[in-house]
mmCIF file as gemmi writes it, N, C-alpha and C atoms, coordinates in Angstrom:
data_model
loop_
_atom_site.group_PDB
_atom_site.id
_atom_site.type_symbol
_atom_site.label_atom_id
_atom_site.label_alt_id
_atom_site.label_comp_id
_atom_site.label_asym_id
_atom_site.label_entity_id
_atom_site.label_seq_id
_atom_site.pdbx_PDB_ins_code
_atom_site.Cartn_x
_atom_site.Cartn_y
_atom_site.Cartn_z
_atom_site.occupancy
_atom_site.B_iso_or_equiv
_atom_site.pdbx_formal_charge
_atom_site.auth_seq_id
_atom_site.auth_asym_id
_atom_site.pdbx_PDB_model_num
ATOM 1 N N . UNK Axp A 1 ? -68.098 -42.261 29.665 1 0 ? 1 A 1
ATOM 2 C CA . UNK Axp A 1 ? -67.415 -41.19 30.34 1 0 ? 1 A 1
ATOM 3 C C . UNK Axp A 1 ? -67.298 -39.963 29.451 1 0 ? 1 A 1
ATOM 4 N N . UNK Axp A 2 ? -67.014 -39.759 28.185 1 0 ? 2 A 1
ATOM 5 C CA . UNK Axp A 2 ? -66.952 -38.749 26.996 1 0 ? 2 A 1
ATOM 6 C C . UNK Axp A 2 ? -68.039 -39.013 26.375 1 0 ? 2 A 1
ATOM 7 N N . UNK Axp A 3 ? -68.26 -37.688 26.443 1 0 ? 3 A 1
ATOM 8 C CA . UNK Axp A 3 ? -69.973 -37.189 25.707 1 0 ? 3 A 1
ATOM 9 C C . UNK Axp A 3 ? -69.782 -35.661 24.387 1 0 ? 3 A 1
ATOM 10 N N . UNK Axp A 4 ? -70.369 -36.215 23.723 1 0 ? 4 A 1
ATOM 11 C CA . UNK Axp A 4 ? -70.578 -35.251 22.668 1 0 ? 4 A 1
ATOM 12 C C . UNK Axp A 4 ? -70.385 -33.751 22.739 1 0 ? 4 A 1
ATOM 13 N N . UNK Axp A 5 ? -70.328 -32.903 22.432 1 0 ? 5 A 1
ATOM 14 C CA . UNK Axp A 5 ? -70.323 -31.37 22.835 1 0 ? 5 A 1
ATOM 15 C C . UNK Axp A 5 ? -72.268 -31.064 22.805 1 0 ? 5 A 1
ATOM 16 N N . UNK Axp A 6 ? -72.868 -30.402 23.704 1 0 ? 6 A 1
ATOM 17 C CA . UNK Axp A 6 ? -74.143 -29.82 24.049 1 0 ? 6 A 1
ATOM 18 C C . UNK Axp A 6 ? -74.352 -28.772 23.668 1 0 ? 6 A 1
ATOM 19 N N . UNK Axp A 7 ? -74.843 -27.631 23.064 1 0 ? 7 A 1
ATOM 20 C CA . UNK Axp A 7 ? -75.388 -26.78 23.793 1 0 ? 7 A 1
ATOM 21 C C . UNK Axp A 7 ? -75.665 -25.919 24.711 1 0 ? 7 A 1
ATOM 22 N N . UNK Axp A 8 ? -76.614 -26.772 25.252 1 0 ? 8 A 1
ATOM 23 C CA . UNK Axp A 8 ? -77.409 -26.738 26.549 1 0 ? 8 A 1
ATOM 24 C C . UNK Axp A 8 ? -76.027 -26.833 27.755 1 0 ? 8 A 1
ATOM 25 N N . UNK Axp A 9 ? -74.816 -27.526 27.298 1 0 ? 9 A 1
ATOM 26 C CA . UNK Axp A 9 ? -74.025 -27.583 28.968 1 0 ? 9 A 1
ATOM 27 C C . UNK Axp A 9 ? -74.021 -29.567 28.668 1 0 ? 9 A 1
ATOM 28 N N . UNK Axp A 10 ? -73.213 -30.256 28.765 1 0 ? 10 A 1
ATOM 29 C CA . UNK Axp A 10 ? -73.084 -31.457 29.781 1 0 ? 10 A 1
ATOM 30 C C . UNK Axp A 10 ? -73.879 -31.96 30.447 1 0 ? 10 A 1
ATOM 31 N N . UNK Axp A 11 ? -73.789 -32.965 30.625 1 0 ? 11 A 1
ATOM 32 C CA . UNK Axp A 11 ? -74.767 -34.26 31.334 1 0 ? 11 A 1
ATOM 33 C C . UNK Axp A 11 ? -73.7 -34.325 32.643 1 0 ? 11 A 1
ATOM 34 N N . UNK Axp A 12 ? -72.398 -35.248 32.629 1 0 ? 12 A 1
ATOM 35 C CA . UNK Axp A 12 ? -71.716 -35.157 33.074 1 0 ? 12 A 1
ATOM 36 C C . UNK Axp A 12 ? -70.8 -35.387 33.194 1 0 ? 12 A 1
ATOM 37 N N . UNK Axp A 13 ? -69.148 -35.408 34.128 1 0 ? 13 A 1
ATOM 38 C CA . UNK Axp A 13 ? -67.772 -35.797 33.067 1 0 ? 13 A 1
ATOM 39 C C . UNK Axp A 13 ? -67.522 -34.43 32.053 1 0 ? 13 A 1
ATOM 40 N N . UNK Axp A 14 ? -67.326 -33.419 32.017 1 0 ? 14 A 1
ATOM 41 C CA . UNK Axp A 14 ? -67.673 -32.278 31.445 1 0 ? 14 A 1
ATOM 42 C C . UNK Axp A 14 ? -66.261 -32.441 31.053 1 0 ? 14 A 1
ATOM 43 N N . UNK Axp A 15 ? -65.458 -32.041 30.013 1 0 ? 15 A 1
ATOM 44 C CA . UNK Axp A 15 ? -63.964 -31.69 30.126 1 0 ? 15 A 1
ATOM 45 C C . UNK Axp A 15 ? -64.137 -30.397 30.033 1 0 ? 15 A 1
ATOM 46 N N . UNK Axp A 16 ? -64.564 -29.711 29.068 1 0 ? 16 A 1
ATOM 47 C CA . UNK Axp A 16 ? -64.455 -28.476 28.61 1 0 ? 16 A 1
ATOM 48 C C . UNK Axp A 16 ? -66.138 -27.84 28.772 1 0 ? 16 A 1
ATOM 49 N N . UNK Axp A 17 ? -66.047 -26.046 29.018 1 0 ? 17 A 1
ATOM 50 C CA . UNK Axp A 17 ? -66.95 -25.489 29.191 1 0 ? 17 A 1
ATOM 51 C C . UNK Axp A 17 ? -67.311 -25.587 27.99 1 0 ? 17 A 1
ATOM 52 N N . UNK Axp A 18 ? -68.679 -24.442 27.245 1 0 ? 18 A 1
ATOM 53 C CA . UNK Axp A 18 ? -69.194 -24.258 25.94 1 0 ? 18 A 1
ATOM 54 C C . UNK Axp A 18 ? -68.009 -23.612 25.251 1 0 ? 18 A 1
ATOM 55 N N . UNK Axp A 19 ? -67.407 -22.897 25.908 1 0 ? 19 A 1
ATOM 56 C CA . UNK Axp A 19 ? -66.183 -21.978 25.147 1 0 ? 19 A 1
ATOM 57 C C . UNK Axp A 19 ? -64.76 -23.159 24.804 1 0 ? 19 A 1
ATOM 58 N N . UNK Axp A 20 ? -65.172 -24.258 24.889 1 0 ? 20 A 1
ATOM 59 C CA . UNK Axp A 20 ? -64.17 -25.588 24.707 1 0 ? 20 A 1
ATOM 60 C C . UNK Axp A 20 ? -63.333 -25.002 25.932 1 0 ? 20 A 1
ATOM 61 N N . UNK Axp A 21 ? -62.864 -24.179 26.931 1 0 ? 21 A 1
ATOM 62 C CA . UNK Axp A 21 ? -61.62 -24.008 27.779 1 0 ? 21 A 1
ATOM 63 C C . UNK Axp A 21 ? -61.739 -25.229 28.404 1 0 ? 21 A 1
ATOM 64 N N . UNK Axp A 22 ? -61.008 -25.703 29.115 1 0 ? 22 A 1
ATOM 65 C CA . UNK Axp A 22 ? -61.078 -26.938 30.016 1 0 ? 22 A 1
ATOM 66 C C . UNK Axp A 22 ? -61.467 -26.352 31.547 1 0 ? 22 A 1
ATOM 67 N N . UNK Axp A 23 ? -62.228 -27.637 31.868 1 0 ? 23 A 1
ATOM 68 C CA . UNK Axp A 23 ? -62.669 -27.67 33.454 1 0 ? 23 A 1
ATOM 69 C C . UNK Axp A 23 ? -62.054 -28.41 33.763 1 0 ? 23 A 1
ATOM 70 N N . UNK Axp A 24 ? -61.898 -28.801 35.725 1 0 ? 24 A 1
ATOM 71 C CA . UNK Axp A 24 ? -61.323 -29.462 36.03 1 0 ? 24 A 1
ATOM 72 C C . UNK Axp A 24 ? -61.05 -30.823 36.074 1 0 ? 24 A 1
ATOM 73 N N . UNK Axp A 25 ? -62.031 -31.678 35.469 1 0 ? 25 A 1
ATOM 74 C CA . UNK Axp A 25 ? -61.791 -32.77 34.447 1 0 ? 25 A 1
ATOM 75 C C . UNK Axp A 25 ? -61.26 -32.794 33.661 1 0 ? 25 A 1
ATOM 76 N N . UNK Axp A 26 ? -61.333 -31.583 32.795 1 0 ? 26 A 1
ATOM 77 C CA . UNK Axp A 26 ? -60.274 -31.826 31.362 1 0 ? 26 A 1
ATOM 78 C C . UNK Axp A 26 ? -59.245 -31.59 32.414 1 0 ? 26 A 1
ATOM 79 N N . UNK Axp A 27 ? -58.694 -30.941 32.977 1 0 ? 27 A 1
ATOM 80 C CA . UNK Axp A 27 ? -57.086 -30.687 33.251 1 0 ? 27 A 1
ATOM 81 C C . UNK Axp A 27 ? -56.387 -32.079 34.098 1 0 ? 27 A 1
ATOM 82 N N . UNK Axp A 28 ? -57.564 -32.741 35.272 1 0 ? 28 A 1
ATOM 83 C CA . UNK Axp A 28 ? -57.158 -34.085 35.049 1 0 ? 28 A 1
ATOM 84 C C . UNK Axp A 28 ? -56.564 -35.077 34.033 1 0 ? 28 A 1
ATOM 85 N N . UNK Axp A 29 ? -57.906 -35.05 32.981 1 0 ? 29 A 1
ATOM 86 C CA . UNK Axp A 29 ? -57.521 -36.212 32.181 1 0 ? 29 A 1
ATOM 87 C C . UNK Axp A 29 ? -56.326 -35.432 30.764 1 0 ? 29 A 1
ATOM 88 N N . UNK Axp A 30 ? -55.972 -34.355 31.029 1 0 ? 30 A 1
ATOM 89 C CA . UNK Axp A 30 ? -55.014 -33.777 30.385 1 0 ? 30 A 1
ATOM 90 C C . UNK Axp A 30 ? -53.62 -34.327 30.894 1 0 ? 30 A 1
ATOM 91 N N . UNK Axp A 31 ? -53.607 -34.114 32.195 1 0 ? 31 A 1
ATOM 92 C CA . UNK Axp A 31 ? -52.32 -34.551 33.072 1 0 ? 31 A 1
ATOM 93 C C . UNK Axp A 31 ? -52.271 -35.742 33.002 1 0 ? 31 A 1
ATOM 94 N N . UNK Axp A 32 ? -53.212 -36.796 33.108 1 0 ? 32 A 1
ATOM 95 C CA . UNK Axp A 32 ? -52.886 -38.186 32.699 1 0 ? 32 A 1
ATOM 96 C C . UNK Axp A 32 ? -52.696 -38.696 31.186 1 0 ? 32 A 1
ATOM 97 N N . UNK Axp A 33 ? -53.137 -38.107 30.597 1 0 ? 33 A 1
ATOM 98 C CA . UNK Axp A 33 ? -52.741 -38.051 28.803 1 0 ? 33 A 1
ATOM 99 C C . UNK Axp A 33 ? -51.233 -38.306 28.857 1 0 ? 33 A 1
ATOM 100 N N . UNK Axp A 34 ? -50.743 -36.801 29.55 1 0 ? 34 A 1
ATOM 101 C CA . UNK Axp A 34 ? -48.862 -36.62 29.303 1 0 ? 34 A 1
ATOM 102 C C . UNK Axp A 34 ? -48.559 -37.394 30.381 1 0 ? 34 A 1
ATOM 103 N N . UNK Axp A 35 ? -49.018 -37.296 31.438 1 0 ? 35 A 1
ATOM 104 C CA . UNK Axp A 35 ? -48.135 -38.394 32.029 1 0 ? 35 A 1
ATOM 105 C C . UNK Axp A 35 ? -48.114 -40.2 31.797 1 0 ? 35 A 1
ATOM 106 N N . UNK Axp A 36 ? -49.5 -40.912 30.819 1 0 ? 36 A 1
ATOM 107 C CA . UNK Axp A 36 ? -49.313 -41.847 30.442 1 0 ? 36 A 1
ATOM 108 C C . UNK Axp A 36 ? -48.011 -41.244 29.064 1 0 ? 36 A 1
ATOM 109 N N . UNK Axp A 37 ? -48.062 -40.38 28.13 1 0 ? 37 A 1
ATOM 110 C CA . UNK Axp A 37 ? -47.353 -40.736 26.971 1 0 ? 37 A 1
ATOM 111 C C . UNK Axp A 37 ? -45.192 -41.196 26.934 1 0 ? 37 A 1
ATOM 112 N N . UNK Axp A 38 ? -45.493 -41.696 26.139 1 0 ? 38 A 1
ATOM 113 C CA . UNK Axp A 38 ? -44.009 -41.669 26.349 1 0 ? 38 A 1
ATOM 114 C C . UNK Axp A 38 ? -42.756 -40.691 26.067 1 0 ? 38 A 1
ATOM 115 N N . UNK Axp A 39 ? -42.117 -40.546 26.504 1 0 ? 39 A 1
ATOM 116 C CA . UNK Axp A 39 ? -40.854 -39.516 26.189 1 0 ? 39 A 1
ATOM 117 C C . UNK Axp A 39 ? -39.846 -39.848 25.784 1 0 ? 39 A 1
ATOM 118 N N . UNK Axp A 40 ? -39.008 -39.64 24.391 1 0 ? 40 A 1
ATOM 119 C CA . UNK Axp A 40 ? -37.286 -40.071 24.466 1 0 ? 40 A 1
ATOM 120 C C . UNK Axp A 40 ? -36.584 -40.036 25.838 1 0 ? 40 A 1
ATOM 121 N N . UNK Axp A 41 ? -35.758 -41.626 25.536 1 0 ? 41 A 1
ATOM 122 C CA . UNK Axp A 41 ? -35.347 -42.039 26.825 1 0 ? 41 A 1
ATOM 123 C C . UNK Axp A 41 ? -33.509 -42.086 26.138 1 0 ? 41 A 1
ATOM 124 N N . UNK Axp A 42 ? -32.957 -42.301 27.269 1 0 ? 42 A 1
ATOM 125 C CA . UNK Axp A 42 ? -31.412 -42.544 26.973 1 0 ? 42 A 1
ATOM 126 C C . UNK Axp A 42 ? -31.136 -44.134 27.814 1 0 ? 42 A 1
ATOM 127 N N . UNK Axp A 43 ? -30.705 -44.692 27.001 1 0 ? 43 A 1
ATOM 128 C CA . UNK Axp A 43 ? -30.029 -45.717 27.885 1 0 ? 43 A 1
ATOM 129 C C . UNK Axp A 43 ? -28.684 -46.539 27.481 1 0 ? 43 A 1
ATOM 130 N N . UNK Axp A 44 ? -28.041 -46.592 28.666 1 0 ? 44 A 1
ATOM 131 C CA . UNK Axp A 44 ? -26.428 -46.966 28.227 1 0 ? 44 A 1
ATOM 132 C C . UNK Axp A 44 ? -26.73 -48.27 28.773 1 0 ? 44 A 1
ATOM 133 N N . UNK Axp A 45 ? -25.43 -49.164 27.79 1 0 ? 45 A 1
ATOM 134 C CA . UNK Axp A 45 ? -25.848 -50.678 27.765 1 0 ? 45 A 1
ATOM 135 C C . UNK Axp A 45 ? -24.512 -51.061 29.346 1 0 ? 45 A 1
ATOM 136 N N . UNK Axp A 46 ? -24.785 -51.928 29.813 1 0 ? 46 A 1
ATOM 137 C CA . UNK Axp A 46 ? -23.906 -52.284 30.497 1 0 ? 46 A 1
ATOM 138 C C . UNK Axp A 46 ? -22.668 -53.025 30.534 1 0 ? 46 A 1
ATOM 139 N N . UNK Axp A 47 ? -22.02 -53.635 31.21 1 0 ? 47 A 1
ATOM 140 C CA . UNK Axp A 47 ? -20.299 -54.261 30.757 1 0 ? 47 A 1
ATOM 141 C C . UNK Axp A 47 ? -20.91 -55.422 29.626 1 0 ? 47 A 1
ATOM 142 N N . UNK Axp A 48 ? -22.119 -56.214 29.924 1 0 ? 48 A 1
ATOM 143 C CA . UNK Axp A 48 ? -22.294 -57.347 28.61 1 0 ? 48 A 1
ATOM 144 C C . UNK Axp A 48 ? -22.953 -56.461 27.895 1 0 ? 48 A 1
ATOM 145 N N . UNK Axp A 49 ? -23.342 -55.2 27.263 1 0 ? 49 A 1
ATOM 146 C CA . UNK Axp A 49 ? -23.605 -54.774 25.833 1 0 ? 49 A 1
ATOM 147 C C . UNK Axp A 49 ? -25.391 -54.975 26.305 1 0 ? 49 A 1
ATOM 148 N N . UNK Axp A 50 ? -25.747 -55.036 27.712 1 0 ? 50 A 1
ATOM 149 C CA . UNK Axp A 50 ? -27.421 -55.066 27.72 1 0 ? 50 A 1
ATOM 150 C C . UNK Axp A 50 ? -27.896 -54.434 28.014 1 0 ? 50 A 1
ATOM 151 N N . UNK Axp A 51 ? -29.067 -53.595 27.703 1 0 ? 51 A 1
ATOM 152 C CA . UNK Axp A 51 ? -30.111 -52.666 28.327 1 0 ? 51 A 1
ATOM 153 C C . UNK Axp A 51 ? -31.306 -53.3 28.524 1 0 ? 51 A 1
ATOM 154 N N . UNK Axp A 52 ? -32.228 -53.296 29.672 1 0 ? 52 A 1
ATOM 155 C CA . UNK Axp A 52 ? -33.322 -53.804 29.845 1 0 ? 52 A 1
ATOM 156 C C . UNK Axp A 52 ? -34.206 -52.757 30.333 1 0 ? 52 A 1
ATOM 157 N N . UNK Axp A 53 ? -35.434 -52.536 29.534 1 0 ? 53 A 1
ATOM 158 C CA . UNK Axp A 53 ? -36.24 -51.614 29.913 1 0 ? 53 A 1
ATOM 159 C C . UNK Axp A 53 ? -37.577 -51.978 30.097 1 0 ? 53 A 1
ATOM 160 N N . UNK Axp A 54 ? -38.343 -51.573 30.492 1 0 ? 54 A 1
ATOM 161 C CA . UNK Axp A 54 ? -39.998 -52.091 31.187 1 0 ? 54 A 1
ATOM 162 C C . UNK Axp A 54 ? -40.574 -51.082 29.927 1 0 ? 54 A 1
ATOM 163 N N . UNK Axp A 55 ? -41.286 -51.382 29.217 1 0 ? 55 A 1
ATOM 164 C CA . UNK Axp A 55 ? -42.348 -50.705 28.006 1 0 ? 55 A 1
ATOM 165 C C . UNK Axp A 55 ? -43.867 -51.111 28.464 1 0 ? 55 A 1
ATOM 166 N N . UNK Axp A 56 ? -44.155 -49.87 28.555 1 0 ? 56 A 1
ATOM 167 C CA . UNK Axp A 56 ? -45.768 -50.162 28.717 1 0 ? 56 A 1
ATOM 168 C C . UNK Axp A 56 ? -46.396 -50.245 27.101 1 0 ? 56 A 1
ATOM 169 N N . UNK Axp A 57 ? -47.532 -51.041 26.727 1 0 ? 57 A 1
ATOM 170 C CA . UNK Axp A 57 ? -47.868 -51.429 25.311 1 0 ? 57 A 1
ATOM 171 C C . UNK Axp A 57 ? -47.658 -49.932 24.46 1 0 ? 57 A 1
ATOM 172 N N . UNK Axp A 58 ? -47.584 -50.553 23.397 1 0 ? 58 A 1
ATOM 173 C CA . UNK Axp A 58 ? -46.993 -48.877 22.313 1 0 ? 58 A 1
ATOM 174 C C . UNK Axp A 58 ? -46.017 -49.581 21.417 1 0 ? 58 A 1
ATOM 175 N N . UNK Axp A 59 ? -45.806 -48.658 20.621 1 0 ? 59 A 1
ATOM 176 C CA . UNK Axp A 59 ? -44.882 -48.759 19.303 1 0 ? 59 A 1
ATOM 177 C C . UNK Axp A 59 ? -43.887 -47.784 20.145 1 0 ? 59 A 1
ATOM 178 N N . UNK Axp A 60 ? -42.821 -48.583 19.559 1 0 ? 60 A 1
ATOM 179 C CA . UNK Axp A 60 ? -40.944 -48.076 19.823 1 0 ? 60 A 1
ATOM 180 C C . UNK Axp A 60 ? -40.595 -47.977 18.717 1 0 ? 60 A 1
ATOM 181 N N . UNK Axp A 61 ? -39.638 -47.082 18.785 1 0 ? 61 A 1
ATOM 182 C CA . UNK Axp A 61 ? -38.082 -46.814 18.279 1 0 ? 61 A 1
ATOM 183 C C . UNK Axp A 61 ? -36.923 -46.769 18.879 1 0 ? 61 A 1
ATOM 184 N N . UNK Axp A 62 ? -36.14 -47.572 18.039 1 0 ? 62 A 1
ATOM 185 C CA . UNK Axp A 62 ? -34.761 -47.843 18.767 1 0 ? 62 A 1
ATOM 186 C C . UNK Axp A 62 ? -33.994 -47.32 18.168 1 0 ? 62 A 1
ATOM 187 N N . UNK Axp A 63 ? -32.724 -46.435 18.742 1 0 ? 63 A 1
ATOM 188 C CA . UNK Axp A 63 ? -31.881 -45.791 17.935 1 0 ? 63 A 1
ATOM 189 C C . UNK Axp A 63 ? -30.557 -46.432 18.462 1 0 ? 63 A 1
ATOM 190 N N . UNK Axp A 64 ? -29.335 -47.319 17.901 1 0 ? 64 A 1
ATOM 191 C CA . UNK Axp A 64 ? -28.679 -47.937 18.765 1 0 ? 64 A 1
ATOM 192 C C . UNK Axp A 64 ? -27.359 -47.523 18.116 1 0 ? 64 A 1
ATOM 193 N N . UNK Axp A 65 ? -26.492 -46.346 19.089 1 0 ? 65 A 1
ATOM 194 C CA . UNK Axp A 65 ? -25.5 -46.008 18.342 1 0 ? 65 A 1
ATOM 195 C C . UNK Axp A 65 ? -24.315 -46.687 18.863 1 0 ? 65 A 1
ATOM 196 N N . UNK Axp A 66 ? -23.011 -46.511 18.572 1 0 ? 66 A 1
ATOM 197 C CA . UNK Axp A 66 ? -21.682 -47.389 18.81 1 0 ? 66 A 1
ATOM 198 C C . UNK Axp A 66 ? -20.375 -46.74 17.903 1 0 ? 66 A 1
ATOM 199 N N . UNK Axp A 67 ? -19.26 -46.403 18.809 1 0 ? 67 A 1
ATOM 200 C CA . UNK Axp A 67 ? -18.093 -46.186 17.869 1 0 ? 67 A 1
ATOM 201 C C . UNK Axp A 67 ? -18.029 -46.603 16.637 1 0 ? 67 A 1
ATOM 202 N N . UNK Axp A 68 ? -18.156 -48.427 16.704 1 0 ? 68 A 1
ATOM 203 C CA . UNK Axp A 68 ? -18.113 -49.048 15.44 1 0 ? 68 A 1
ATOM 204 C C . UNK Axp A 68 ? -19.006 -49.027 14.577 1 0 ? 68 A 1
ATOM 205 N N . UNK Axp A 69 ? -19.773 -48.874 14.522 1 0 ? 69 A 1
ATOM 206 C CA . UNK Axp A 69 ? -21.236 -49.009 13.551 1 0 ? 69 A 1
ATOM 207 C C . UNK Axp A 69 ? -20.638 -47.704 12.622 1 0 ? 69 A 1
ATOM 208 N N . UNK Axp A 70 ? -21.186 -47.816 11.631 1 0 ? 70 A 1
ATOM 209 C CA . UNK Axp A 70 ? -20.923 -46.832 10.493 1 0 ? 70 A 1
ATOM 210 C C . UNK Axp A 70 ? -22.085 -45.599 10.357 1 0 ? 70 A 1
ATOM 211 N N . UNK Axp A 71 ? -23.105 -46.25 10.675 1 0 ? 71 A 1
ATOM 212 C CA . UNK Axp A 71 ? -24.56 -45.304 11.238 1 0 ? 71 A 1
ATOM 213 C C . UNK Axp A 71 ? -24.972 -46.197 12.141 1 0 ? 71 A 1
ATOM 214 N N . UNK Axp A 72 ? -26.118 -45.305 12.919 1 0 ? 72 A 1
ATOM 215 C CA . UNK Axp A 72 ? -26.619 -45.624 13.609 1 0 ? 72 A 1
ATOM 216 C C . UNK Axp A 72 ? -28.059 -46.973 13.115 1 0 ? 72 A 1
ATOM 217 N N . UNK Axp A 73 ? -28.256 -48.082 13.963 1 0 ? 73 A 1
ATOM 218 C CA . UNK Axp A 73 ? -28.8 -48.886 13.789 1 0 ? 73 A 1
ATOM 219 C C . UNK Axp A 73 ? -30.275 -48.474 14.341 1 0 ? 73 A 1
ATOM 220 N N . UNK Axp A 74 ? -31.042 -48.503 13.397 1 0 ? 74 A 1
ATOM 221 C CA . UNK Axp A 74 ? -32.513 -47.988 14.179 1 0 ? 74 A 1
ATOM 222 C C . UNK Axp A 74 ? -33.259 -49.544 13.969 1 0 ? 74 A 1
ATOM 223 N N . UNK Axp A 75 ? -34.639 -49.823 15.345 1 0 ? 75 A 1
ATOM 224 C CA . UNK Axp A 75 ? -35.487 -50.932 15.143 1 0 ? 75 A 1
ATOM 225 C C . UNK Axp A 75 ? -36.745 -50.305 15.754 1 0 ? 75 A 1
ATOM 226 N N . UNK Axp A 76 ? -37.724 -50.772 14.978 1 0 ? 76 A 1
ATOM 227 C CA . UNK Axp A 76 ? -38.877 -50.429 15.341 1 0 ? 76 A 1
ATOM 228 C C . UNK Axp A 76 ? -39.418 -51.532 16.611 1 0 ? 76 A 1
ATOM 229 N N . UNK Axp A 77 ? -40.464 -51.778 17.627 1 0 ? 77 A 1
ATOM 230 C CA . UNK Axp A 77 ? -40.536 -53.013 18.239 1 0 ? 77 A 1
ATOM 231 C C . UNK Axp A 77 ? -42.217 -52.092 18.78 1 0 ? 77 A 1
ATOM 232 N N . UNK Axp A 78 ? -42.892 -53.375 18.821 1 0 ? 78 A 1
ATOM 233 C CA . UNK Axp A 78 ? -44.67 -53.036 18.854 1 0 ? 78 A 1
ATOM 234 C C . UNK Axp A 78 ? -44.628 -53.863 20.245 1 0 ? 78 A 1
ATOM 235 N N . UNK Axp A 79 ? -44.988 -53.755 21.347 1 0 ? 79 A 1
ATOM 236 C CA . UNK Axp A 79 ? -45.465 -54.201 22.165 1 0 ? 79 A 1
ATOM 237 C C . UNK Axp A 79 ? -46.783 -53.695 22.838 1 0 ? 79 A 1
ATOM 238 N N . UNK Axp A 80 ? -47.345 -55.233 23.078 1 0 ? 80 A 1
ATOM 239 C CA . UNK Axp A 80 ? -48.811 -55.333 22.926 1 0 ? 80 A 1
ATOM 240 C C . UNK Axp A 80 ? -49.03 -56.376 24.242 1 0 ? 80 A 1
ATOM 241 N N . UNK Axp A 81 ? -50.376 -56.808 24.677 1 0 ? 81 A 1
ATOM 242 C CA . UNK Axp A 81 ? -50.883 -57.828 25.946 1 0 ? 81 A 1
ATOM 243 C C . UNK Axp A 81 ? -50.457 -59.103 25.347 1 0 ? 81 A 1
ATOM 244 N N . UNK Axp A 82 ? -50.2 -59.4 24.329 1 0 ? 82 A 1
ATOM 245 C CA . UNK Axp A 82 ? -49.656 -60.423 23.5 1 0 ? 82 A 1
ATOM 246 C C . UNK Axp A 82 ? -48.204 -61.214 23.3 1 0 ? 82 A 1
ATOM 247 N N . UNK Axp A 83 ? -47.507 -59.69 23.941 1 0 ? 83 A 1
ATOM 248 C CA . UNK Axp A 83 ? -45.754 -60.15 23.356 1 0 ? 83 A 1
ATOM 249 C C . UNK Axp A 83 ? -45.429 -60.719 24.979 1 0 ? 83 A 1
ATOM 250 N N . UNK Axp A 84 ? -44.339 -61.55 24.544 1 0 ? 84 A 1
ATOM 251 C CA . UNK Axp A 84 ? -43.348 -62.272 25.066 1 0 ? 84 A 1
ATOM 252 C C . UNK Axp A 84 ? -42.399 -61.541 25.582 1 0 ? 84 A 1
ATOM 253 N N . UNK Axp A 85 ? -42.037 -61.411 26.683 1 0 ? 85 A 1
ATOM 254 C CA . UNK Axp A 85 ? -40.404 -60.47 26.736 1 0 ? 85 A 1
ATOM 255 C C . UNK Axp A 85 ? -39.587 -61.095 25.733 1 0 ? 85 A 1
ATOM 256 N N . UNK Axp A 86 ? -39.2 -62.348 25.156 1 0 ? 86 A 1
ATOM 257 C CA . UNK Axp A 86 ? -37.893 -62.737 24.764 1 0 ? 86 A 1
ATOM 258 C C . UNK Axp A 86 ? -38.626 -62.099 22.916 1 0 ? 86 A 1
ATOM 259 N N . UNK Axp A 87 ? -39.515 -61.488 22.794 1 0 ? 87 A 1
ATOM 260 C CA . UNK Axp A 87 ? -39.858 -61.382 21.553 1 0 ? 87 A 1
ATOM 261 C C . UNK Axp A 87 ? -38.928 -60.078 21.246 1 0 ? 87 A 1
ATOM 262 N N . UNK Axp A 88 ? -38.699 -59.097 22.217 1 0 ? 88 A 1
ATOM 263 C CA . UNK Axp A 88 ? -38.254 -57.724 21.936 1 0 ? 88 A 1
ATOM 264 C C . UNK Axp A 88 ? -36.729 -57.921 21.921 1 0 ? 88 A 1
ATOM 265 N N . UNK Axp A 89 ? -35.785 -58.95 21.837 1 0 ? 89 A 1
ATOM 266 C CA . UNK Axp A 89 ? -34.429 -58.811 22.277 1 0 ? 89 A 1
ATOM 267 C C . UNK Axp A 89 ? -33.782 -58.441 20.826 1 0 ? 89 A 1
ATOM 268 N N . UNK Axp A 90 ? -33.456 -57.383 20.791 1 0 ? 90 A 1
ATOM 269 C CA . UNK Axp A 90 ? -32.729 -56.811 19.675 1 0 ? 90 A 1
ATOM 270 C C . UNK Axp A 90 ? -31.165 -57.164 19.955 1 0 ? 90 A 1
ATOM 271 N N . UNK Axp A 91 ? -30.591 -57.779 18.965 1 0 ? 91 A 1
ATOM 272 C CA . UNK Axp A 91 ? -29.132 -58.338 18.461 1 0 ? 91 A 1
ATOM 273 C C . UNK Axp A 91 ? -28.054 -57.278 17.964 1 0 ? 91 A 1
ATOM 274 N N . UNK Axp A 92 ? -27.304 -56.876 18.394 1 0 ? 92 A 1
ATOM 275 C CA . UNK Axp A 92 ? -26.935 -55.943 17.86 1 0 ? 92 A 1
ATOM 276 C C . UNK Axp A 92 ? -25.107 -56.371 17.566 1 0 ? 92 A 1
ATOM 277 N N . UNK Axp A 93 ? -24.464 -57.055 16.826 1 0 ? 93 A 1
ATOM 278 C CA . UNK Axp A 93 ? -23.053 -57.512 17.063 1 0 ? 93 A 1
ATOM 279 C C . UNK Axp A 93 ? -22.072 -56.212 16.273 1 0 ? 93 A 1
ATOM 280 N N . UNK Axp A 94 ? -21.242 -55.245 17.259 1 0 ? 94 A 1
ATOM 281 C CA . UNK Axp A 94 ? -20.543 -54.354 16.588 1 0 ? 94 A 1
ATOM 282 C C . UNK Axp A 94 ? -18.967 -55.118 17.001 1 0 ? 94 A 1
């Protein structure tokens, strides 16, 4: 589907003209770029202290703040076609 830069112009699947601007392929697969990437999220835990979130594969950061905590507790978590849901359950006792 991605081909080298030409010359001559593209075969086909073009993203960008010779002047690199984008064609309407690139601005497709531009919009699906940002709309696959991920964005800082907020999430409040519920009356048992749980948040459950759906992660599509990617590397996380967890930032887990609390009155009591003295700083904030950060965890990294890698999910992959491999992990387990019960692999990601971060413990957190404040």
């Amino acid at each position: 589907m991605w081909a080298a830069w030409y010359s001559r112009g593209c075969y086909v699947m073009c993203l960008t003209d010779n002047n690199f601007r984008n064609l309407p392929v690139g601005d497709v697969v531009d919009k699906l770029i940002a709309e696959w990437n991920t964005h800082p999220k907020v999430a409040t835990a519920d009356a048992n202290g749980v948040v459950k979130l759906d992660l599509v594969e990617g590397q996380y950061n967890f930032t887990v703040t609390h009155p009591s905590l003295k700083a904030p507790a950060v965890h990294a978590v890698t999910v992959d076609v491999s992990s387990s849901p019960l692999e990601h359950v971060i413990d957190i006792k404040v």
